[in-house]
N, C-alpha and C positions, 0 to 999 in steps of 0.2 A: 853216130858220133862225129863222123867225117863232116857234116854239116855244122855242124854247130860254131858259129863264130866265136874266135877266138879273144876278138876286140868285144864283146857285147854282153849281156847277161843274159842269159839261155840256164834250162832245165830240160832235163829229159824225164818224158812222166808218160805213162800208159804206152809207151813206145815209139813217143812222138817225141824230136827233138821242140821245145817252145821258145820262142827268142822273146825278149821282152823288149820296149820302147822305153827310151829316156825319161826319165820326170821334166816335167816344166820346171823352171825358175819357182813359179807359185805353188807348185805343190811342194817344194822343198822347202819353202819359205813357212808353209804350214806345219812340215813335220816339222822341222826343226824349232817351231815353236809348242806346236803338243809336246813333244819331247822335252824340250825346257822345265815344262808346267809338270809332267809325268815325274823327271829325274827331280826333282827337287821335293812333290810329294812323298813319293819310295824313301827319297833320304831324310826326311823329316818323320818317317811313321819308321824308318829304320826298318823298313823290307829286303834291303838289297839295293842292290843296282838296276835301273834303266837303260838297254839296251839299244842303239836305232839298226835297224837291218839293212842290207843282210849280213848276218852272223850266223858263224859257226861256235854252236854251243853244245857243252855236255851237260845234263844235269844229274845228279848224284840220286843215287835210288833212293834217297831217304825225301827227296822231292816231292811235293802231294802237288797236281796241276788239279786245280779246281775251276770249275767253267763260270763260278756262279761269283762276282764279285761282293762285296762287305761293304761298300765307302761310308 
């Protein structure tokens, strides 16, 4: 944990502190257009909300995560 920047986006996983690298400009420029396209579908089919990461989320036991999508 002593390692892990404090300025950066890091995880600790398998025991190994992981530090991540920046997004470019363009791949920002892509999520933030998936995401457009995503949050606007959800609020038109009235699923809920559309999230961009990283977030910290709880979901309520009554939740069903299914892998397999419907569209």
């Amino acid at each position: 944990m002593r390692e892990a920047p404090e300025h950066a986006r890091w995880e600790f996983a398998y025991g190994e502190v992981v530090a991540y690298s920046p997004a470019s400009a363009e791949h920002q420029d892509e999520v933030g257009f998936l995401y457009s396209l995503l949050r606007g579908y959800c609020e038109a089919k009235g699923w809920g909300k559309a999230l961009m990461g990283p977030a910290a989320i709880r979901l309520s036991p009554e939740v069903v995560r299914d892998r397999t999508c419907s569209w």
